[in-house]
C-alpha positions in Angstrom: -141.6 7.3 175.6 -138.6 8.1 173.7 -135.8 10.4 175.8 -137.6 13.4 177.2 -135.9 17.3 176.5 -136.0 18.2 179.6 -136.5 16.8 183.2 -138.2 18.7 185.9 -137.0 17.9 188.9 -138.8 18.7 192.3 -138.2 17.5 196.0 -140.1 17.7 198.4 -141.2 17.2 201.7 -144.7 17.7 203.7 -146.4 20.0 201.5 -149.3 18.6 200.4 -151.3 21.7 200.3 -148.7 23.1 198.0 -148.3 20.6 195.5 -151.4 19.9 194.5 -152.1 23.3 193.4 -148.5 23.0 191.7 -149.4 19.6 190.0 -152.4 21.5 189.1 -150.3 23.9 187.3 -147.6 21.3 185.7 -150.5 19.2 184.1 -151.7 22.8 182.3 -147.5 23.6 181.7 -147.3 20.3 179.7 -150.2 21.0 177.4 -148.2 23.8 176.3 -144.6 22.3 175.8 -144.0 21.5 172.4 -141.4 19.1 173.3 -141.9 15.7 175.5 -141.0 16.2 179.3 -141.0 13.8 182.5 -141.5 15.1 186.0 -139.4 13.6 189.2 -140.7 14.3 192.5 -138.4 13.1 194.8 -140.6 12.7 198.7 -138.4 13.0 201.2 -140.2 10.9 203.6 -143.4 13.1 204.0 -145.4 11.7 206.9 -148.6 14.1 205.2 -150.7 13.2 201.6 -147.9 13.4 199.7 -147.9 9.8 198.2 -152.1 9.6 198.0 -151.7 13.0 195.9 -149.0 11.9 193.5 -150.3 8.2 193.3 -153.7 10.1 192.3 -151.4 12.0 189.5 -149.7 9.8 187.9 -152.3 9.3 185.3 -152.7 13.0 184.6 -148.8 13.8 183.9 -145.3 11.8 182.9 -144.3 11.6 186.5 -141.9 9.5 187.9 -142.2 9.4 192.1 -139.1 8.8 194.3 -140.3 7.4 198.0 -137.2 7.9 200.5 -136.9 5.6 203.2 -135.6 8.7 206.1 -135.4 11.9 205.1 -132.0 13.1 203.3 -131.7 16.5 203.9 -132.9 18.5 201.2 -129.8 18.8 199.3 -129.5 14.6 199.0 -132.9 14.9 198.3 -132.7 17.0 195.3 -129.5 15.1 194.1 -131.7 11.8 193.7 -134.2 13.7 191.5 -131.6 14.8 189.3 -129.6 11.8 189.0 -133.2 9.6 188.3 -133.6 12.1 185.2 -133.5 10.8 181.5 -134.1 14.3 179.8 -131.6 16.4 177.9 -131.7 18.9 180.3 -132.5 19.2 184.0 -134.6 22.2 185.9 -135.1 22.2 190.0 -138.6 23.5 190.8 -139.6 24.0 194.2 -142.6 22.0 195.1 -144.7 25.4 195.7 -143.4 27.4 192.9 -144.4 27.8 188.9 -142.5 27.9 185.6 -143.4 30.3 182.5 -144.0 27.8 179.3 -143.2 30.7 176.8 -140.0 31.5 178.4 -139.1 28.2 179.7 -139.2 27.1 175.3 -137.4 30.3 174.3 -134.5 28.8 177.3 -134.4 25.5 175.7 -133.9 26.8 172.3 -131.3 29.4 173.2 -129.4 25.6 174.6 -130.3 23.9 171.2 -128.5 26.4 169.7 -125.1 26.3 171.6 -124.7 22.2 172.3 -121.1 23.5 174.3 -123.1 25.5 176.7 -123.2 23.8 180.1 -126.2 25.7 181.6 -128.5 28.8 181.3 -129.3 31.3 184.0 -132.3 33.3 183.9 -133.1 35.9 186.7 -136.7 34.8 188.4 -139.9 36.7 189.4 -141.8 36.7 192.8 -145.6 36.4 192.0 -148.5 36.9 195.0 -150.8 33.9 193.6 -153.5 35.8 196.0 -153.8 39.0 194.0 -152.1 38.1 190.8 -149.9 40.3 190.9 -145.9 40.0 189.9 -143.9 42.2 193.1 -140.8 41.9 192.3 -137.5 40.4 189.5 -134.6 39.6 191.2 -131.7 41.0 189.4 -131.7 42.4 185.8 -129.9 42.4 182.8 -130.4 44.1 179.5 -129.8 41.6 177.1 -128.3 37.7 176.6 -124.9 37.0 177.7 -122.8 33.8 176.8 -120.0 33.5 178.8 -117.1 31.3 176.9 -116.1 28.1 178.3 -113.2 28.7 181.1 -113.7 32.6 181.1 -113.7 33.3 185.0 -113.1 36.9 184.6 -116.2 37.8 182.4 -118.3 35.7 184.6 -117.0 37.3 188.1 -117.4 40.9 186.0 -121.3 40.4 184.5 -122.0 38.8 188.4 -120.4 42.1 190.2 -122.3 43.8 187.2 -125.8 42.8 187.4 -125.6 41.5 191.4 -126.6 37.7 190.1 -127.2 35.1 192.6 -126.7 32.6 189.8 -130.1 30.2 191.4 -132.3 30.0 188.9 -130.7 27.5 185.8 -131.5 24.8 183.1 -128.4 22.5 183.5 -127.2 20.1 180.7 -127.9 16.5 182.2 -124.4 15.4 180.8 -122.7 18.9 182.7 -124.6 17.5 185.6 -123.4 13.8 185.6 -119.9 14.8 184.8 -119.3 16.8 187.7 -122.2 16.1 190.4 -121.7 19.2 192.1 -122.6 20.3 195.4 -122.4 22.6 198.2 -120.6 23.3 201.2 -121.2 25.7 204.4 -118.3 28.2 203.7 -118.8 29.3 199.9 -122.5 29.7 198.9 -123.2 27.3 196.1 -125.2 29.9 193.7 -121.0 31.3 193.4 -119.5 28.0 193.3 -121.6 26.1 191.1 -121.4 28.2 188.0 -117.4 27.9 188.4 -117.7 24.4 188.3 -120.1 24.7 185.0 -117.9 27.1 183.3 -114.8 24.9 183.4 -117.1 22.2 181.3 -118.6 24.6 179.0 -120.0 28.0 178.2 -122.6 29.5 180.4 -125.6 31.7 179.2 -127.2 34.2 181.5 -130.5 34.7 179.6 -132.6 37.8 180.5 -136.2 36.4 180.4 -137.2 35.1 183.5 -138.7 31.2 182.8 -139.5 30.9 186.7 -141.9 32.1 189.1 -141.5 32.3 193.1 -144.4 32.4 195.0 -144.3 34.6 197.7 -147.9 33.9 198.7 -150.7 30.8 197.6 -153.2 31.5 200.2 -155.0 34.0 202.3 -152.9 33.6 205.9 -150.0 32.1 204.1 -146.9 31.8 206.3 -145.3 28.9 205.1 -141.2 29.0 205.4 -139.4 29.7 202.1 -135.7 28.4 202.0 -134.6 31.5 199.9 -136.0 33.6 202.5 -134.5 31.5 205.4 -131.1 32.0 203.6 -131.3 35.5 203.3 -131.5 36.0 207.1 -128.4 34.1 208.2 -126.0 33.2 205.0 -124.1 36.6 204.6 -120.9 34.7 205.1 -121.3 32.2 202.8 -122.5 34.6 200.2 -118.8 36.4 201.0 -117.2 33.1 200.6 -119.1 32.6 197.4 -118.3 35.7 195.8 -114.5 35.4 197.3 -114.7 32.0 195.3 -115.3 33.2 192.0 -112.8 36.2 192.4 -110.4 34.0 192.9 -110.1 32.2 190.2 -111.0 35.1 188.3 -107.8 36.6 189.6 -105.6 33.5 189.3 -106.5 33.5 185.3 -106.3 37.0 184.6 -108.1 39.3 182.3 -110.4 40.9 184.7 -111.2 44.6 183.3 -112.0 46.3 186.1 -110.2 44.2 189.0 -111.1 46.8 192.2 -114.5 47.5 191.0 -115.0 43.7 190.9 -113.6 43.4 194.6 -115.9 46.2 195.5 -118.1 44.0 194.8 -116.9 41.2 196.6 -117.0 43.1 199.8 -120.1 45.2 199.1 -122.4 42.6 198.3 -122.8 40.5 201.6 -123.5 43.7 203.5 -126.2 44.4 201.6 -127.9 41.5 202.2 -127.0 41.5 206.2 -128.9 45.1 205.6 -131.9 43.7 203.9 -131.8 40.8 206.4 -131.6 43.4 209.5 -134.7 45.1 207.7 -136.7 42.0 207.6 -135.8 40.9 211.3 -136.8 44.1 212.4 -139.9 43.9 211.3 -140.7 40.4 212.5 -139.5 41.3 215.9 -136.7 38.7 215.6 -134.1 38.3 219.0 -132.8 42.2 219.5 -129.4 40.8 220.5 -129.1 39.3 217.0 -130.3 42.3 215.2 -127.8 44.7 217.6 -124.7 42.2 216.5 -126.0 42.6 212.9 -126.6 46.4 213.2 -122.1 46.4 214.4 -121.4 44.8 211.9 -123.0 46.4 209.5 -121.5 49.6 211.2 -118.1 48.3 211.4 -118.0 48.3 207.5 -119.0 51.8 207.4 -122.6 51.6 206.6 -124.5 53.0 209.8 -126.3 55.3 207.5 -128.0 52.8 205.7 -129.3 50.7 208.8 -133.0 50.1 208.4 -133.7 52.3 212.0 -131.4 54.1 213.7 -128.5 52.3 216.0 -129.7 54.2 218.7 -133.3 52.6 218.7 -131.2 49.2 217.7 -128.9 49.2 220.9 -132.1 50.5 223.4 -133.8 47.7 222.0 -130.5 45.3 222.7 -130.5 47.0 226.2 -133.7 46.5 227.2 -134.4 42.6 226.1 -130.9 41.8 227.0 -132.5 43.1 231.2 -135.7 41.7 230.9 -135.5 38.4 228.6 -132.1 37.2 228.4 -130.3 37.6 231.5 -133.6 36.3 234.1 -133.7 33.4 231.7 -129.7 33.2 232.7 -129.6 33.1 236.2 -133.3 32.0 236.1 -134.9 34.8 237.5 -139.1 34.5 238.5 -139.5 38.7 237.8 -138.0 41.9 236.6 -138.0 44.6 238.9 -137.6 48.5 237.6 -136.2 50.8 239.6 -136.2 54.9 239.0 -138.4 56.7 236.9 -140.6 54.5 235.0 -144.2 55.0 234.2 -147.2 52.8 233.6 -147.0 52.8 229.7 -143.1 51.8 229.7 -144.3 49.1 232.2 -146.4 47.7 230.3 -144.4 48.0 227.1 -142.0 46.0 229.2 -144.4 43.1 229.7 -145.3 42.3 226.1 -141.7 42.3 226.0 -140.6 39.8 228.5 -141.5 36.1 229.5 -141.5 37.5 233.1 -143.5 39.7 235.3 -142.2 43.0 235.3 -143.4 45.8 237.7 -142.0 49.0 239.3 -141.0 48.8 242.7 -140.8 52.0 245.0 -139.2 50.3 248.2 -136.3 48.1 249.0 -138.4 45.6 251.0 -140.3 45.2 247.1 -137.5 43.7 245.7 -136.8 39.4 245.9 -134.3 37.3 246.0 -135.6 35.9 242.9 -135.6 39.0 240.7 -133.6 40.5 238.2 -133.5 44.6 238.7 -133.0 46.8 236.5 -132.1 50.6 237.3 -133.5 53.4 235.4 -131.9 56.3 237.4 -133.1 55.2 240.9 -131.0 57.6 243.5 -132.1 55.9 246.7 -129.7 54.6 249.0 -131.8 51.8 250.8 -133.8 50.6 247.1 -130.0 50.3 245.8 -128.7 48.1 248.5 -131.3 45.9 248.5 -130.6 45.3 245.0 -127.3 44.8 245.1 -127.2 42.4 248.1 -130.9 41.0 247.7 -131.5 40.6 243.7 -130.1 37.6 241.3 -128.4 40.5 239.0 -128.6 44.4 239.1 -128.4 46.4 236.1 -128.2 49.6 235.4 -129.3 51.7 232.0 -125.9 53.7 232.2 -124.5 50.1 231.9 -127.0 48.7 229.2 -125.8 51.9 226.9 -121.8 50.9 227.6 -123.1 47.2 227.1 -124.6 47.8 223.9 -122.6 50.8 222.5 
């Protein structure tokens, strides 16, 4: 085989189930390719079917299989399916994903056509394989954009523009080898990357998406998507990404619209620590986290757009932080309520907490192994015992000050 136009590259790593349905797909995307291709699939030490399913492949599609020893990370992982390629250009796919052939031809031509561009950009959709249907594009633009070699300002400015996470790319192979980029855990690599790209050559920022995300294969589908695991924790990172690429926007000049661009800057990680709070929220993730979230996101001056209000966030706080976190603490073996509770709160309480909870009406209820906490109670004799009986006392007037 002569050298292949493009290599797809695609680590991966116990997810069988996945793959074969996106080998499926990949021996139907080839037909359609009028150019030769060769797929990597870099296994990062699967302890599932992964080799039986790829050995079984390797007739069916120009595949070339990397076996790791010990599992790299995913990050080393990937790098060894890119540096194994031959073709002129490179493109991740995630072992569960799909690519358009149309668009993914119209990509490589727009590269053909400008040899000094570095890499191409391409928002991406978010397909539901169940019913078919396309939900969502992540980001928008209204036309191509070429972005000249070195030009940090207009990249910075169409980013802050069209809010890009610049994900989603066909690299050059030789950009790739020359600068071997990679990430860190301070500045999020969809910002720092494209810097690195633009100082070897131009950048286009396509506006046809060439790649699909699935958000769903299978009925009962709940497998973990990275993108989605970044979105609920990497707000600071995205900061320090964007931070990145103002920088050396700033230190070259030329920006148009400098404070709209920082605006940006500062703007765009707390939308996502919104969105995140939003998803959290309704997963029933660890009220604590979603309260520090929520003060943050307050702090900056955006309580109105919280996805409930703070009020419901910090009487959520309060009331996991008495009955979940502090008995695990001081390793309590119940939670009792004291003051007006009724049955339904009570049992509220309980789906709640890993403990039993229950309403005492006497001092002589409470234990030496309990956690207590006070709703309003007013009786002398039930408040002594739980301040000289109980592991911890606390009381709702507290909780509120607590969690403000």
């Amino acid at each position: 085989m002569s050298q292949p136009k493009l290599s797809i590259c695609i680590p991966t790593y116990n997810r069988a189930r996945y793959l074969a349905t996106l080998l499926t797909h990949l021996e139907e995307l080839v037909e359609q390719l009028p150019f030769e291709v060769e797929i990597i699939v870099s296994d990062n030490a699967s302890s599932d079917n992964t080799l039986e399913l790829l050995d079984e492949a390797r007739g069916r599609l120009p595949l070339l299989i990397l076996q790791q020893s010990e599992n790299l990370g995913s990050i080393r992982n990937m790098s060894c399916a890119k540096r194994a390629a031959k073709g002129e250009y490179l493109v991740y796919l995630a072992d569960d994903d799909r690519l358009k052939p149309d668009a993914l031809v119209d990509s490589i031509t727009r590269l053909d056509a400008n040899p000094k561009a570095a890499a191409l950009y391409a928002p991406w959709e978010v397909l539901d394989l169940v019913s078919n249907e396309i939900l969502s594009q992540f980001y928008k633009q209204s036309k191509n954009v070429t972005i000249p070699k070195g030009n940090y300002a207009r990249l910075v400015e169409h980013v802050a523009e069209h809010r890009i996470f610049s994900e989603i790319c066909i690299l050059r192979r030789n950009a790739f080898r020359a600068l071997h980029p990679v990430g860190n855990d301070l500045a999020y690599w969809a910002f720092t990357m494209p810097c690195e790209y633009l100082g070897y050559g131009d950048l286009i920022y396509a506006k046809t998406p060439f790649y699909i995300s699935v958000a769903r294969h299978f009925e009962g589908d709940t497998r973990a998507q990275e993108g989605f695991s970044e979105v609920m924790s990497a707000w600071d990172r995205y900061r320090g990404g964007a931070e990145y690429m103002y920088g050396l926007a700033l230190q070259q000049g030329g920006m148009r619209d400098p404070a709209r661009t920082l605006s940006f800057v500062h703007s765009m990680p707390i939308e996502r620590m919104i969105t995140a709070l939003r998803f959290r929220i309704q997963q029933g993730r660890d009220p604590l986290e979603n309260y520090a979230i929520a003060a943050r996101i307050r702090g900056n001056g955006y309580e109105k757009h919280l996805p409930v209000p703070m009020e419901q966030i910090r009487t959520t706080a309060g009331l996991y932080f008495a009955t979940v976190t502090l008995p695990d603490t001081v390793q309590a073996e119940g939670v009792a309520i004291i003051g007006q509770c009724d049955q339904d709160t009570i049992a509220t309480l309980n789906t709640i907490s890993n403990r039993p909870v229950r309403h005492v009406t006497e001092g002589t209820e409470i234990y030496a192994t309990d956690v207590v906490l006070n709703l309003g109670c007013k009786d002398s004799a039930i408040l002594k015992q739980a301040d000289t009986v109980a592991l911890a006392h606390v009381r709702d007037a507290d909780l509120m000050r607590k969690f403000l």
